[in-house]
Every structure is written in structure tokens, then in C-alpha cells.
N, C-alpha and C positions, 0 to 999 in steps of 0.2 A: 521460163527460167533460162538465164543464160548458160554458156558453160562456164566462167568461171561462179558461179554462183553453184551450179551443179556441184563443179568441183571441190567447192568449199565446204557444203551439206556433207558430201561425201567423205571428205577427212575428219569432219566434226564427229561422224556416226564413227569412222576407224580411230580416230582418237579418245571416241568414250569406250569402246571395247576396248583399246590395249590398255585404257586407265584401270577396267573392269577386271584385266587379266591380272595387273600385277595386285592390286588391294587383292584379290582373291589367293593368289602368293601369299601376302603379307596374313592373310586374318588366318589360315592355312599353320601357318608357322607359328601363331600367336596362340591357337586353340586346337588342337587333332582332335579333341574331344568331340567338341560341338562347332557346328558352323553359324559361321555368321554370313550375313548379309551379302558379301560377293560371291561368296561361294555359292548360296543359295540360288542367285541372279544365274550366274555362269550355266550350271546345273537346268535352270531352266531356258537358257539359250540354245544349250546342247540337246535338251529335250526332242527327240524324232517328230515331226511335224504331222500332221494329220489334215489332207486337203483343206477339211471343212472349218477346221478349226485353227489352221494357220499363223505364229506368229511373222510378222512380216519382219520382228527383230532377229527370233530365231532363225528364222531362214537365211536373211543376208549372213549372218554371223556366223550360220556354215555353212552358205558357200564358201566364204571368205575364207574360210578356216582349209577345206577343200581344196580350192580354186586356185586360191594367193599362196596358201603358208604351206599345202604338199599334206595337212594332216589328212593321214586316211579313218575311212568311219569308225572301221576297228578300235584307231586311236581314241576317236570321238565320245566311243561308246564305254570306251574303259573307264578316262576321266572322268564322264557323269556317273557311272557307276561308283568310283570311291569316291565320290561328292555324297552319294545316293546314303550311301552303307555309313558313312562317318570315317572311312580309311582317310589317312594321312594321305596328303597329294603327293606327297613324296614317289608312292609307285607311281608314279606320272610325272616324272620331274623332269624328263628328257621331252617329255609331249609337250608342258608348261614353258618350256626354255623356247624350243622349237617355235611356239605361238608369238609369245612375247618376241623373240627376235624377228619373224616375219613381220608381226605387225610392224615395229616398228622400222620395218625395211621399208615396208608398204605409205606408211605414214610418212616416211622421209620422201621417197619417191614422187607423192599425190602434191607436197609440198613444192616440190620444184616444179612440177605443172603449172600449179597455182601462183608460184611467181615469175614463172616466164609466161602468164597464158594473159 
């Protein structure tokens, strides 16, 4: 694989999570009741990883979360938590905003790689 091909895979996968993050905003705000679909995904992103059992989407998606965006696990683990319980993401609104604008820091960033590379 080349690098820019690397680097293309890699904004595709950062580009499907921050599409993940905001639809999961959006169904959030649509329903506090019951969750839908993004929320559900997201929740199981966030899920704590267990060697054996490892998702390799989970995992990238917190580091990334970690790594790039500054989210601490505390954060990580509150979020899934009102995902878990049916709470309004709302008490998460500052964690939510925070993700959504790294990503898409991140995503702008991997872009300009990708067309000067």
C-alpha cells in the first residue's frame, strides 16, 4: 500500500466516525427516549476493549478519540454511560462538540496531506 493510499483508507475510516458523531447528535435530539442506530454504533465504539475480543473499529476510534481529540477516558466512559441508560446526550454536550470539532480538525488536516502527498 502506498502512502498516499494509506492515507486515503485513513481519512475514509476518520471520515466515517465524524459522520457517526454528528447523525448520533442528530437521532439524540430527535429521540431522548429511545436510541437509534448511531447512537447504538457509537456506544458500541466506546465500549472498553477486552484483548481477546477486540474490536479493531473500537479501538482505533479511541485512540483517536485519546490521541487526536484530548478526550480523557473519564469522558469516554460517561458518554457511553448516557448512551447505556437512555440519558439525553445533552450531559455530554461539551464532550460531543469537543469530538465533532477535532474530528473534523483531523479530517481537514489528513486532507491536506493527501493533496500535497
Amino acid at each position: 500500500m502506498s502512502a498516499v493510499s494509506g492515507l486515503l483508507a485513513a481519512y475514509t475510516r476518520l471520515n466515517g466516525f465524524s459522520a457517526l458523531m454528528e447523525k448520533a447528535r442528530r437521532d439524540d435530539d430527535a429521540s431522548m427516549s429511545s436510541r437509534k442506530d448511531a447512537c447504538l454504533e457509537l456506544c458500541r465504539l466506546l465500549t472498553p476493549q477486552e484483548r481477546e475480543t477486540a474490536s479493531l473499529d473500537a479501538l482505533e476510534f479511541q485512540t483517536i478519540l485519546r490521541s487526536r481529540c484530548g478526550v480523557s477516558q473519564a469522558e469516554l466512559e460517561a458518554l457511553r454511560s448516557a448512551i447505556e441508560t437512555g440519558d439525553s446526550l445533552g450531559s455530554s454536550v461539551d464532550v460531543l462538540e469537543k469530538i465533532s470539532r477535532s474530528l473534523i480538525r483531523e479530517r481537514s488536516a489528513m486532507a491536506g496531506r493527501i493533496s500535497g502527498g
